[in-house]
C-alpha positions as CSV (number, residue, x, y, z in Angstrom):
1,X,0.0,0.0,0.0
2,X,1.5,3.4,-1.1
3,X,0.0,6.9,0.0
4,X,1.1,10.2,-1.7
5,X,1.0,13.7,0.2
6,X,0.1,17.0,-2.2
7,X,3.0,19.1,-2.4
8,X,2.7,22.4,-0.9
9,X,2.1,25.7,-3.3
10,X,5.1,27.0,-2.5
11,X,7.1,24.2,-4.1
12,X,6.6,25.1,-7.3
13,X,7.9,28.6,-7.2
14,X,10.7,27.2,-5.1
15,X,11.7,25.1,-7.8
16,X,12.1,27.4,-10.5
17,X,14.0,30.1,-8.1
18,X,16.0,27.0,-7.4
19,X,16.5,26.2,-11.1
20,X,16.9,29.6,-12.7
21,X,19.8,30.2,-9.4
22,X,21.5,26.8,-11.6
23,X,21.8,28.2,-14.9
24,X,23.2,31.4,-13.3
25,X,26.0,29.3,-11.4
26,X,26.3,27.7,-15.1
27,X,26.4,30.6,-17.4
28,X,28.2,32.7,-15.0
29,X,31.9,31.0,-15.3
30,X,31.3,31.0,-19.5
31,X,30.1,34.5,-19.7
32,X,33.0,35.7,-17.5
33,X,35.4,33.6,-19.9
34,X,34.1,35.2,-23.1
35,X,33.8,38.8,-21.7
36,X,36.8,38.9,-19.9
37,X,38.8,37.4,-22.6
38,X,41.8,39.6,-23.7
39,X,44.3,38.5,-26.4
40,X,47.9,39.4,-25.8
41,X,49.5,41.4,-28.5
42,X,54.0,42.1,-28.5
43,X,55.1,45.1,-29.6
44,X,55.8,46.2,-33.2
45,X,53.0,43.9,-34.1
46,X,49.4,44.9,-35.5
47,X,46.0,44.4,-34.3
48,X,42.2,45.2,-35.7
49,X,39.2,45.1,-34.5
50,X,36.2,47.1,-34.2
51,X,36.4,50.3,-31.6
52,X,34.3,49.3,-28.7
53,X,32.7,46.1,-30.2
54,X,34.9,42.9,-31.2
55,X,38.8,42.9,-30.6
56,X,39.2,46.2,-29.1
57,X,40.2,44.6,-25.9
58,X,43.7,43.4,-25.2
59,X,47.2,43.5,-23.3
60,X,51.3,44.1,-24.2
61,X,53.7,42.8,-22.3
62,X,56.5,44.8,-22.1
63,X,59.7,43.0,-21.0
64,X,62.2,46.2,-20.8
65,X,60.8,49.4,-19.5
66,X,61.6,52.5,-21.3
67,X,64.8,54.8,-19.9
68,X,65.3,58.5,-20.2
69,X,64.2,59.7,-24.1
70,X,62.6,56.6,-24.5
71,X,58.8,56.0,-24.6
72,X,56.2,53.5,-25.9
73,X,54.0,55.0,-28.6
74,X,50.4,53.4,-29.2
75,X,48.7,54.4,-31.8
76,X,45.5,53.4,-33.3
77,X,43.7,54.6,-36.7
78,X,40.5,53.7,-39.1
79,X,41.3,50.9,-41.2
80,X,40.7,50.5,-44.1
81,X,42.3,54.2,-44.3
82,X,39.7,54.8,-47.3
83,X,37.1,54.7,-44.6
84,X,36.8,58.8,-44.3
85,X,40.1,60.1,-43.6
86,X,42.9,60.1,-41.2
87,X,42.1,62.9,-39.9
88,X,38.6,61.9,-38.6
89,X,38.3,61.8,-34.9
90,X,36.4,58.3,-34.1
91,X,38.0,56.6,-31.7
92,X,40.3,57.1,-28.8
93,X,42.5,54.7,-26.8
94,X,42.4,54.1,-23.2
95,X,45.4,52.5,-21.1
96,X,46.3,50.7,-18.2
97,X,49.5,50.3,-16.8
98,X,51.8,49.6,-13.5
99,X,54.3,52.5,-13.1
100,X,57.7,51.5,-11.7
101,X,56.8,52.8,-8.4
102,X,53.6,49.6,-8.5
103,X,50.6,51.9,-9.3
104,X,48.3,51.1,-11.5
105,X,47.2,54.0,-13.7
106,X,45.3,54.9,-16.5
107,X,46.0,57.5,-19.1
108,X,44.1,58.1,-22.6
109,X,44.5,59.4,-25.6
110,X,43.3,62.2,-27.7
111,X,40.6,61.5,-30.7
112,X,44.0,61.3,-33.3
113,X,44.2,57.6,-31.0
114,X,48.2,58.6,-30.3
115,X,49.3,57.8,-26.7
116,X,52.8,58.0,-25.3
117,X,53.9,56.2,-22.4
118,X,57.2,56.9,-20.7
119,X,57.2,55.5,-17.3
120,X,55.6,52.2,-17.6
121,X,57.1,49.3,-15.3
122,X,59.3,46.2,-16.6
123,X,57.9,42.8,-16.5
124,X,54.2,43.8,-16.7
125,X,51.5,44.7,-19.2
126,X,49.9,47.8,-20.8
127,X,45.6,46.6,-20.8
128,X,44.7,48.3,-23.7
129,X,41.0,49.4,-25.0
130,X,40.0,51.2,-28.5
131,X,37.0,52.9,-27.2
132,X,34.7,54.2,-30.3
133,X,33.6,58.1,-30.6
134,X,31.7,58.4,-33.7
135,X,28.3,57.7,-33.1
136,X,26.4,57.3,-36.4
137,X,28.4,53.7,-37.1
138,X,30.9,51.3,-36.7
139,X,34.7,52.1,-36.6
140,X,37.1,49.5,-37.8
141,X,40.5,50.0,-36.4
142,X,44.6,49.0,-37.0
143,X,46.4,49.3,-34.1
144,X,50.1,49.2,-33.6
145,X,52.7,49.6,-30.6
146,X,56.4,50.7,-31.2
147,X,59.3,51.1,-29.0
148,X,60.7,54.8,-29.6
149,X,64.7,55.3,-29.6
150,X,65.5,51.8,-28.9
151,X,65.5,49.0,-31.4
152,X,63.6,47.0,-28.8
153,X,61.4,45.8,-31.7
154,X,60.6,46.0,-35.2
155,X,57.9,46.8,-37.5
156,X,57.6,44.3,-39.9
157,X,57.5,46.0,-43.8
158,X,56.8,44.2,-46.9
159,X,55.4,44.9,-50.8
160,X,52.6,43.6,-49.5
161,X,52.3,45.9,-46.2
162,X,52.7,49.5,-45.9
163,X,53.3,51.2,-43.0
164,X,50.5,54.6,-42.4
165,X,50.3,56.2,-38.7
166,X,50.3,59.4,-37.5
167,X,53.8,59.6,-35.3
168,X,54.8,62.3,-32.4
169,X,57.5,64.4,-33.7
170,X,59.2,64.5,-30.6
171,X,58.3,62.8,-27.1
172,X,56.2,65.0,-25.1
173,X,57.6,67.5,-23.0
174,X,61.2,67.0,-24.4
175,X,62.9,68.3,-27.5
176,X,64.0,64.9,-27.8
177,X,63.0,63.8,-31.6
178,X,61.2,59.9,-32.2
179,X,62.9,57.4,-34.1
180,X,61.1,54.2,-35.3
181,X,62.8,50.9,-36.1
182,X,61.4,48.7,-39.0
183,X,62.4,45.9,-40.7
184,X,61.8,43.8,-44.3
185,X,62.4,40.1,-44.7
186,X,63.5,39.2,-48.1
187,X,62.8,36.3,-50.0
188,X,65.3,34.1,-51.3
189,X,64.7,34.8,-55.0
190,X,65.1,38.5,-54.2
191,X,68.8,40.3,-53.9
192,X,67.9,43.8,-52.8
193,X,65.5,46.6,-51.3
194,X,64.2,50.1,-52.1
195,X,62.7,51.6,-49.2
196,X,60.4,54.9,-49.8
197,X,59.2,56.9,-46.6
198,X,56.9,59.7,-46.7
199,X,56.5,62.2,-43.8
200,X,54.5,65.2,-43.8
201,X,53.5,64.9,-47.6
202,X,58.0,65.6,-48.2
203,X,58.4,63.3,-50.2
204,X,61.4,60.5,-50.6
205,X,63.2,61.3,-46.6
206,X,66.2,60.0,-45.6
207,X,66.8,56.9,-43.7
208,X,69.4,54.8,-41.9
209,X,70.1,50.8,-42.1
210,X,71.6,48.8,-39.7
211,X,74.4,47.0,-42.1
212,X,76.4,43.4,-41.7
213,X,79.0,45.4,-39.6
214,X,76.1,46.4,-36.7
215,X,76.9,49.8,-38.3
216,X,73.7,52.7,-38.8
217,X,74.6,54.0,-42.0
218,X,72.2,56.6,-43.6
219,X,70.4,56.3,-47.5
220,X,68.5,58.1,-50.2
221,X,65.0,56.5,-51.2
222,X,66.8,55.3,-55.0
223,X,69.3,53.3,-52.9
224,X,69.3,49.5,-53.4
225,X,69.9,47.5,-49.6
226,X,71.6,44.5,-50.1
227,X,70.0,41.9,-47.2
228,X,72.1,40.7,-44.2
229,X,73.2,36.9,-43.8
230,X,69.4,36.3,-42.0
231,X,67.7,38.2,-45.2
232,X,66.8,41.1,-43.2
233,X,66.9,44.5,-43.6
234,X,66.7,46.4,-40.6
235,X,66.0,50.3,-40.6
236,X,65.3,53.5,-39.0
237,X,63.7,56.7,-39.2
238,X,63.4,59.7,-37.6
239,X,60.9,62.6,-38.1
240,X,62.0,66.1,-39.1
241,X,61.2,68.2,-36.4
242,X,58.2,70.4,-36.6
243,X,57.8,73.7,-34.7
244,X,54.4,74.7,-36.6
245,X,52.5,73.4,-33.9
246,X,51.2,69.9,-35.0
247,X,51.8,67.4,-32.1
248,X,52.4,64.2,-34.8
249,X,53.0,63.7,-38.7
250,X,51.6,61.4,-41.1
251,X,54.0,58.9,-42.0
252,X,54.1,56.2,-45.0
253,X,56.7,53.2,-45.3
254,X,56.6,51.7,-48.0
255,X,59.3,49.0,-49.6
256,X,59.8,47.1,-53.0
257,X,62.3,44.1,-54.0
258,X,64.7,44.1,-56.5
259,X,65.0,40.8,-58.4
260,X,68.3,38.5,-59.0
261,X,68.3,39.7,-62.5
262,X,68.3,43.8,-61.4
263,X,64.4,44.5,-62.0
264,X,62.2,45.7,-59.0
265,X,58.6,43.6,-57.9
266,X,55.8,45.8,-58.5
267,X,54.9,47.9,-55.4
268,X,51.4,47.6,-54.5
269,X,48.3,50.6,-54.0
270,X,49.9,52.9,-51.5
271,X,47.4,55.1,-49.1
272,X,48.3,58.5,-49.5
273,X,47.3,60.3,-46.1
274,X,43.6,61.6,-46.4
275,X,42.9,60.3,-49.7
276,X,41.7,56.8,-50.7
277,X,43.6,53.9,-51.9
278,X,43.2,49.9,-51.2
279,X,45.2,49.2,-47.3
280,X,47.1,46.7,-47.4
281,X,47.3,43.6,-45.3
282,X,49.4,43.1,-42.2
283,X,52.3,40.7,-41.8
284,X,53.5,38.9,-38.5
285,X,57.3,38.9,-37.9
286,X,58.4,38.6,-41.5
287,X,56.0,35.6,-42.0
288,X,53.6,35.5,-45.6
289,X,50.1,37.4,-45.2
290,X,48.4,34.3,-46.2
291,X,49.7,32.0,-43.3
292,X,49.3,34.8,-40.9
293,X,46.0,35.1,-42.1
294,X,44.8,31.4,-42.3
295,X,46.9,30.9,-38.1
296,X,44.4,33.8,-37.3
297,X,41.3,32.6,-38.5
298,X,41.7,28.7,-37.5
299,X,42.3,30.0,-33.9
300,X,39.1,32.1,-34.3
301,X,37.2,29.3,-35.8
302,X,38.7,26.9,-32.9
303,X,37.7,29.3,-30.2
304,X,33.8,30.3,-31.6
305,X,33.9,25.9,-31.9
306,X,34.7,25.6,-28.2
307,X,32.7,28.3,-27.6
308,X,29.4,26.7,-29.0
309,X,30.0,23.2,-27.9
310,X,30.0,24.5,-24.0
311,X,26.8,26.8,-24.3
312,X,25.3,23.5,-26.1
313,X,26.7,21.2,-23.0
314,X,25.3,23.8,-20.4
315,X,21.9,24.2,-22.2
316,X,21.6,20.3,-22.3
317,X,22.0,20.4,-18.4
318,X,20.2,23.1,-17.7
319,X,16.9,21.8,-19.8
320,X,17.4,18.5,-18.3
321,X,17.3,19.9,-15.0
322,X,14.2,22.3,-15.6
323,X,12.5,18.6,-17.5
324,X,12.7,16.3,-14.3
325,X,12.8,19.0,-11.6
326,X,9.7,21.5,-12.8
327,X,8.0,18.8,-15.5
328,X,8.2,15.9,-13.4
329,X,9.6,13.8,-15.9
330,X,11.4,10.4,-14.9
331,X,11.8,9.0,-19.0
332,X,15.4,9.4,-19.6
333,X,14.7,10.1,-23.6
334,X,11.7,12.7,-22.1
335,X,14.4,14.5,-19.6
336,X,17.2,14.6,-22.1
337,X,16.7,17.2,-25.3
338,X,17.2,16.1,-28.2
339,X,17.7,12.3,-26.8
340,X,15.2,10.8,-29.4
341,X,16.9,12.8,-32.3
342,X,20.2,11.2,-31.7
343,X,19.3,7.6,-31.2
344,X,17.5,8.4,-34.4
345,X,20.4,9.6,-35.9
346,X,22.6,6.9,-34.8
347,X,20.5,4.3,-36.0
348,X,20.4,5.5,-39.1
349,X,24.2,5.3,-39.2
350,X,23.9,1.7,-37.8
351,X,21.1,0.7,-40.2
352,X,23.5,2.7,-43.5
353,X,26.7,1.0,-42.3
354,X,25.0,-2.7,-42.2
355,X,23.7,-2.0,-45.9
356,X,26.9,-0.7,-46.9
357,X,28.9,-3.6,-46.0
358,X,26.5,-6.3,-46.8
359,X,26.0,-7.4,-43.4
360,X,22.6,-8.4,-42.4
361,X,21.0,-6.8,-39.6
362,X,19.5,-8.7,-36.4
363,X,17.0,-6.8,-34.1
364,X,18.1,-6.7,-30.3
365,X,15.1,-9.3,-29.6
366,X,16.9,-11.7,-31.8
367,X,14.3,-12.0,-34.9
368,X,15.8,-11.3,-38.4
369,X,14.2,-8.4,-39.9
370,X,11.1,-8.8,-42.5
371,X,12.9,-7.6,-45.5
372,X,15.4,-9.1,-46.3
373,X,19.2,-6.7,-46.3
374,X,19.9,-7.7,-49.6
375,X,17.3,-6.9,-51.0
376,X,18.4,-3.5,-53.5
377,X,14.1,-2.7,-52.4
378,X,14.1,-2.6,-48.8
C-alpha cells in the first residue's frame, strides 16, 4: 500500500527560483570567460578590431621598460584608411598600466588615437581598450605599438604591407626627436631593397640601415639595400622636427624588392594620407600574409567551436534539470533534449553502415528483420 501527500504551493515557485539560481552558477563561469577574454598582443605587431565592439580589448607585455628619451608610442587609426580620412576623430585609446613605483594608472588618448607612455614598469602589461567616438556607425580599427629610440622591436615592412600612422614628432615634454625601427624580410629569389618613406607629404626622406658590420649607416629612397646573412633589412627613421605646432606627422613606409636579375617587384596601391587607396594587409614577424591570415582565423574558428560546444553542454544540463525538476519527468529520452533525435540519428548510421557492408542486420530481440538486407528494395 502506497499513500502520496500534495505538495505544498510553494514548491513550485521554489523550484524554478532553485533552477533559474543553476543556470546562473552555469552561465556565469562562461560568460566571465568570453567577456573577460583579452588576447595578448608584442610590440611592433598589429591588431584590428572594431572600436568598442569585437577585438578592441587586449594587453602588451612589455619585458624592458623604457629609460630617459625613450617612450612606448600606441597608436590606433580607421582601417581601411579609405574609410573617411585620417584625420577623422572616431575613436580614442584608453590605457592601463603599472608604473615602476607599482601603481596602477590609466591614461588616454586624444581622438587622433596617439598615446605615449614613458614610465611604464618592466615585467608587466599595458591593458589596452579602443574605445569608439563616432556615433552614427561602426569604426574598424589598425592598431600598432612601437618602441621609440631603442631598437627593442621592429615593425615588420613588406610589398605587401605598408606602413601609415600618424607619429609624435618628438616625445612629449622634451625636444627629444622619435625614431622608429622597422624591418623587411627578403625572400630568397630576391637580392635587394628600395625603401620609400613619406613624412608630412616631403616626399622620398632619408633613412638609416643597420648593415652586416652592426653599423647605422644613412640612405637616399633610389638606394638599393643589399639583405644581411638572415635576409633582413633592418631600418630606421626619424621625423623632421616640426615647430608649426602639430603634435604628430603622417608617415608612409613603404618598400619594393629588387630581383636577381636587377628589376624591381611591383609595389602595391599605396594610401596616400587623407585620400583613398586599397590598405594593405598586415604581416606577422616577416611571415607571408596568407599564413598569418589562415593561423588567425583557425584559432578564431577553434575558439567560436569551443565556444558553441560549452553553451550547447550547459543548455543540455540546464533543460534536463528544468525537464525532471519543474515537468516531473522520470523517461530518460523525455528529460534529455534532443535524446530521441540522436538515437535516431545513430541508427540511421547503424542501419547505413550494415547496408553498406553487406552485413545483415538482427533486431536486439533476436528475430531477423522482415525484409530481407539484400534486398536493393528494402
Amino acid at each position: 500500500m502506497s499513500c502520496s501527500f500534495p505538495r505544498p504551493d510553494w514548491a513550485r515557485p521554489c523550484r524554478s527560483v532553485i533552477c533559474a539560481l543553476l543556470l546562473m552558477l552555469l552561465f556565469t563561469p562562461l560568460c566571465s570567460i568570453a567577456v573577460g577574454f583579452t588576447t595578448e598582443v608584442p610590440l611592433c605587431r598589429y591588431k584590428h578590431g572594431f572600436a568598442g565592439e569585437f577585438g578592441d580589448h587586449f594587453s602588451i607585455p612589455i619585458e624592458t621598460a623604457p629609460a630617459d628619451g625613450e617612450s612606448i608610442i600606441l597608436v590606433a587609426r580607421t582601417f581601411p584608411a579609405d574609410l573617411g580620412t585620417l584625420l577623422e576623430r572616431w575613436l580614442y585609446i584608453n590605457a592601463t598600466y603599472h608604473l615602476p613605483e607599482g601603481a596602477l594608472v590609466s591614461r588616454m588618448s586624444d581622438n587622433s588615437g596617439v598615446l605615449e607612455l614613458s614610465n611604464v614598469a618592466a615585467g608587466t602589461d599595458i591593458e589596452v581598450r579602443v574605445i569608439r567616438v563616432r556615433p552614427d556607425g561602426p569604426v574598424p580599427f589598425r592598431f600598432l605599438s612601437f618602441f621609440a629610440n631603442r631598437a627593442v622591436c621592429h615593425v615588420t615592412v613588406s610589398p605587401d604591407d605598408t606602413f601609415l600612422a600618424p607619429v609624435p614628432h618628438r616625445l612629449a615634454g622634451t625636444l627629444k626627436t622619435v625614431t622608429m625601427y622597422f624591418m623587411t624580410v627578403l625572400p630568397p629569389d630576391r637580392s635587394g631593397a628600395t625603401i620609400r618613406i613619406v613624412s608630412d607629404g616631403r616626399m622620398d626622406r632619408p633613412y638609416e640601415v643597420l648593415n652586416k658590420e652592426g653599423v647605422w649607416q644613412k640612405h637616399a629612397a633610389n638606394d638599393i639595400i643589399q639583405p644581411r646573412a638572415d635576409r633582413t633589412i633592418p631600418f630606421s627613421f626619424t621625423p623632421a622636427s616640426n615647430d608649426a605646432g602639430s603634435t604628430f606627422c603622417f608617415t608612409e613606409v613603404s618598400v619594393s624588392y629588387a630581383s636577381n636579375q636587377g628589376g624591381t617587384s611591383a609595389l602595391t596601391t599605396t594610401v596616400q594620407p587623407g585620400r583613398g587607396g586599397k590598405p594593405n594587409a598586415p604581416t606577422l614577424g616577416g611571415l607571408p600574409t596568407s599564413t598569418a591570415a589562415t593561423s588567425t582565423t583557425m584559432d578564431l574558428m577553434r575558439r567560436l567551436l569551443m565556444i558553441a560546444l560549452i553553451c550547447f553542454g550547459v543548455w543540455q544540463v540546464a533543460w534536463a534539470v528544468y525537464n525532471y525538476h519543474v515537468l516531473g519527468k522520470r523517461d530518460l529520452m523525455e528529460i534529455v533534449p534532443c535524446a530521441e533525435t540522436v538515437v535516431a540519428g545513430a541508427r540511421g548510421v547503424q542501419l547505413a553502415a550494415s547496408r553498406g557492408l553487406g552485413v545483415s542486420h538482427r533486431r536486439t530481440d533476436g528475430y531477423n528483420p522482415v525484409q530481407s538486407m539484400n534486398d536493393p528494395y528494402a
